[in-house]
N, C-alpha and C positions, 0 to 999 in steps of 0.2 A: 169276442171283441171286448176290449178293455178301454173305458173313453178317460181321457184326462187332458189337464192341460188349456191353451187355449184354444177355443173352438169357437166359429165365426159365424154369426147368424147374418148369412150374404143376404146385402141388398138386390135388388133386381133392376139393372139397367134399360132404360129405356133410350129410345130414338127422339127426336125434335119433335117428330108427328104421332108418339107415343105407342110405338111397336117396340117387342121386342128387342134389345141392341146385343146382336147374338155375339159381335165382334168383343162388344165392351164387356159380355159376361164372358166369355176365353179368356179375354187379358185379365179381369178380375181373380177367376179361381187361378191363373197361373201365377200373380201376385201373390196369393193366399199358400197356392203351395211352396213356393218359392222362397216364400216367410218362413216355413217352417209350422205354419198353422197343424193344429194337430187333429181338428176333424173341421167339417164342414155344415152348416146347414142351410139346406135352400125351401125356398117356400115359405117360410115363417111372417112373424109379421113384421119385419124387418124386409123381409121379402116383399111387401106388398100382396100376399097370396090370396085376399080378398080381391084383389084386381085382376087374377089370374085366368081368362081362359083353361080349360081342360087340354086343349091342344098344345097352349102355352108352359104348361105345367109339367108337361109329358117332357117335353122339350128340352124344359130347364134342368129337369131330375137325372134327362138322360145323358144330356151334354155333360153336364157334372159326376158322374159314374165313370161316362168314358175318361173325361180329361184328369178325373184322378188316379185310376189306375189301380186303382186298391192301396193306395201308398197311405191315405187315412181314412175313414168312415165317412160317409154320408149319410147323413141325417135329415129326414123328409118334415115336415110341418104338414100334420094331416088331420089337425084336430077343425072341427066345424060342432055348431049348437046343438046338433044330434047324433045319437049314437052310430045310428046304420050308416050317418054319411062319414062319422068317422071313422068305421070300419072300411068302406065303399073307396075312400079315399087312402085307407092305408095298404090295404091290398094294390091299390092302382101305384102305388110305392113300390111294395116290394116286386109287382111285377116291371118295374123299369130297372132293379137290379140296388135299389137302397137298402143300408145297412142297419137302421133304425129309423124309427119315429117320434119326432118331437110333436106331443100329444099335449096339446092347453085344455086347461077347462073350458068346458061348455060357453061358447062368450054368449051374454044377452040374456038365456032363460034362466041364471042363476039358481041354480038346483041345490038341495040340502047337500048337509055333507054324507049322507047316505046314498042319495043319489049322484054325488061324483064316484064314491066308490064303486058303485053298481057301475056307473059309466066305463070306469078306468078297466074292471074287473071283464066288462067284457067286450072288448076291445083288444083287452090282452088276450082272452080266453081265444079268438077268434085267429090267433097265432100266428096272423101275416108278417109282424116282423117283431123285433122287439121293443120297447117304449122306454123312453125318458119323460114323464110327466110333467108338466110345466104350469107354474101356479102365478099368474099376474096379474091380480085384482084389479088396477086402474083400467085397462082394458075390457077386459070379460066381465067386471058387476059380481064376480063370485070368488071366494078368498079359501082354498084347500087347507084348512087345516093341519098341523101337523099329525093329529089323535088319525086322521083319516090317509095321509100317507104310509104313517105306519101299518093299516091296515093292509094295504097296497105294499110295502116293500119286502113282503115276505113273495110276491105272486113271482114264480121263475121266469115269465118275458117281461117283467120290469125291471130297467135296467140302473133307474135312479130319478131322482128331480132336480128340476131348475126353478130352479126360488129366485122370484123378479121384487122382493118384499126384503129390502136393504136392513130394518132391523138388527143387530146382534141376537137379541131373544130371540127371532123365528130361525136364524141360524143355526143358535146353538140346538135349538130342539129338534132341528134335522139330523145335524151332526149327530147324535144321539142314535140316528136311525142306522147310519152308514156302517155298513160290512164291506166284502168282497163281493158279493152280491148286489150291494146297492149306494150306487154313488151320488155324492151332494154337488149339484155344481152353482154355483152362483149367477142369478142372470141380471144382476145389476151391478153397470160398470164402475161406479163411486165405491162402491162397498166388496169388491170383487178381491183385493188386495186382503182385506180384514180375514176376508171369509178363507180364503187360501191356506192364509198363516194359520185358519186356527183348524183347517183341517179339511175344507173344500176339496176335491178331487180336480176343480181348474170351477173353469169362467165359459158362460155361453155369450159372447159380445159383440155388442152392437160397434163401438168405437174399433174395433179390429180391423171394422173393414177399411180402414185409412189408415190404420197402427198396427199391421198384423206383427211383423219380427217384433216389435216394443212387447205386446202384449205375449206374444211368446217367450220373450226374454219375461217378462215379468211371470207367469206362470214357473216358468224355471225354477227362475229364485225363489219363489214361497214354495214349492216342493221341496229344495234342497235346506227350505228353514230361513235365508236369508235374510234375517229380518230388515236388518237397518237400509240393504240396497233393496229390498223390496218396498219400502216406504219412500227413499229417495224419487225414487222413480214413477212411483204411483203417485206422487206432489209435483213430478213434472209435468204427469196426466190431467192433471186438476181441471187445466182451460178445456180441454176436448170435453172432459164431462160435461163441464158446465154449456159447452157451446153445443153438444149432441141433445139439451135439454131446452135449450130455446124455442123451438116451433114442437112440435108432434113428431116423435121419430115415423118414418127416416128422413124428412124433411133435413134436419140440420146435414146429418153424416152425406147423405146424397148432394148437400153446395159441393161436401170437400171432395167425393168421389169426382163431381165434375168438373172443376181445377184440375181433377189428376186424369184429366179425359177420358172418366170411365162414366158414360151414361149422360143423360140432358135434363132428364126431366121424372115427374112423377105423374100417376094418373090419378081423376078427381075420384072421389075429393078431397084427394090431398092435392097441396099447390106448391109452388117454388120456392124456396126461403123470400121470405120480406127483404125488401129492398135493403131497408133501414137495419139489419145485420149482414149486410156483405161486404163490409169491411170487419166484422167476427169471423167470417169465413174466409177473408185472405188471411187473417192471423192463423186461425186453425190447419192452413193449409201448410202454413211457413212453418208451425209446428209441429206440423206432421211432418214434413217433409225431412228435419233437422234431428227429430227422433227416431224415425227409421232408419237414418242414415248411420247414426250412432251405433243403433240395435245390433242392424245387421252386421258395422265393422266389428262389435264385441261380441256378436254370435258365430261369426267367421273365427275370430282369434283362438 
């Protein structure tokens, strides 16, 4: 399995009365595939997966397996505060038929950097699938070092990281890491363009799920080198960023999925975008809708 490109940290659609919206997650991943998206991840925390039943999880992993088809990867979110649960939960992955695991740091008990390598180290050791490791300090209270990746990026079921930490500097000293063996992907949308050009393997993205052809078209073009149409474009994305950073993700990106009648709501404690930005969210929507539209007639041509 070879991951690149853009790849979509799916939100999880909910109902009015805050179940499951299994309708709105089929029309979601066949948006996504339809985009052209080039892998998938559900469950994350872009998923909500802290709000997740086990049943619910099962559900979501499996429907996304089947509705893809093997046409691109699926990618589980199975990291929790402890080791054995994130083992417990990666296995319960790969037996629903996933293709990787997108594994975060420990969130909450902020561990040394020794002891995220012991964590990562076995977790891979335990062989249920393979790992992309994922490093997002605002969240989790703990920041992976690069000195300790590279520890990690020699283990043969690790497949790469996702670096949520926009910097240039933390990028380039991943980039550093990167082989055929172990790939960089960027997991912040503002800075995912930079990171590309200078040698990312693609983007893990949040704003995708309302931009997936855009962001496929723009993964393209920084592959192919483009520079000046890859900056054009990634300054058309500016307002999404800015508007996907307003509230707590996935609060913002979930108004614009529900314009596009995908999903109603989020469970507490998260809540609905504020009032007082929903007119950000009918711009966001306008522009989403006028850039996909673009996308896909110049990914068609």
């Amino acid at each position: 399995m070879r991951l690149s490109g853009s790849i979509t940290a799916l939100a999880t659609p909910f109902s009015v009365s805050g179940e499951l919206d299994l309708d709105a997650w089929q029309t979601l991943l066949d948006q996504q595939l339809d985009a052209g998206t080039n892998a998938l991840v559900v469950a994350g925390s872009t998923g909500e997966a802290a709000a997740l039943y086990n049943p619910e999880f099962d559900l979501l992993v499996r429907s996304a397996v089947q509705r893809s088809a093997g046409r691109v990867p699926v990618l589980v979110g199975t990291g929790a505060s402890s080791t054995a649960r994130t083992i417990e939960q990666t296995r319960r992955a790969a037996d629903l038929g996933a293709d990787a695991a997108l594994v975060v740091t420990p969130p909450y008990v902020r561990p040394t950097q020794a002891g995220l390598v012991a964590h990562f180290r076995a977790v891979a050791d335990d062989g249920a699938l393979p790992l992309v490791l994922y490093n997002v300090p605002p969240r989790t209270g703990c920041d992976m070092l690069p000195e300790a990746v590279a520890e990690l990026a020699v283990h043969p079921a690790i497949l790469g990281v996702k670096e949520a930490r926009g910097e240039p500097e933390r990028m380039q000293a991943l980039l550093a890491l990167r082989s055929e063996a172990f790939l960089v992907f960027s997991g912040d949308d503002p800075t995912a363009a930079r990171a590309m050009l200078a040698g990312a393997d693609g983007v893990i993205s949040v704003v995708s799920n309302i931009v997936p052809a855009t962001f496929r078209r723009l993964a393209a073009l920084a592959a192919d080198g483009r520079e000046a149409e890859v900056q054009a474009l990634d300054a058309e994305l500016q307002p999404l960023y800015t508007f996907a950073g307003i509230e707590p993700n996935p609060i913002p990106v979930k108004a614009v999925l529900a314009r596009q009648g995908i999903g109603h709501g989020l469970r507490l404690p998260l809540t609905a975008l504020s009032a007082e930005h929903a007119a950000a969210a009918d711009r966001a929507q306008a522009l989403a809708q006028a850039l996909e539209r673009t996308s896909r007639d110049t990914l068609a041509a």
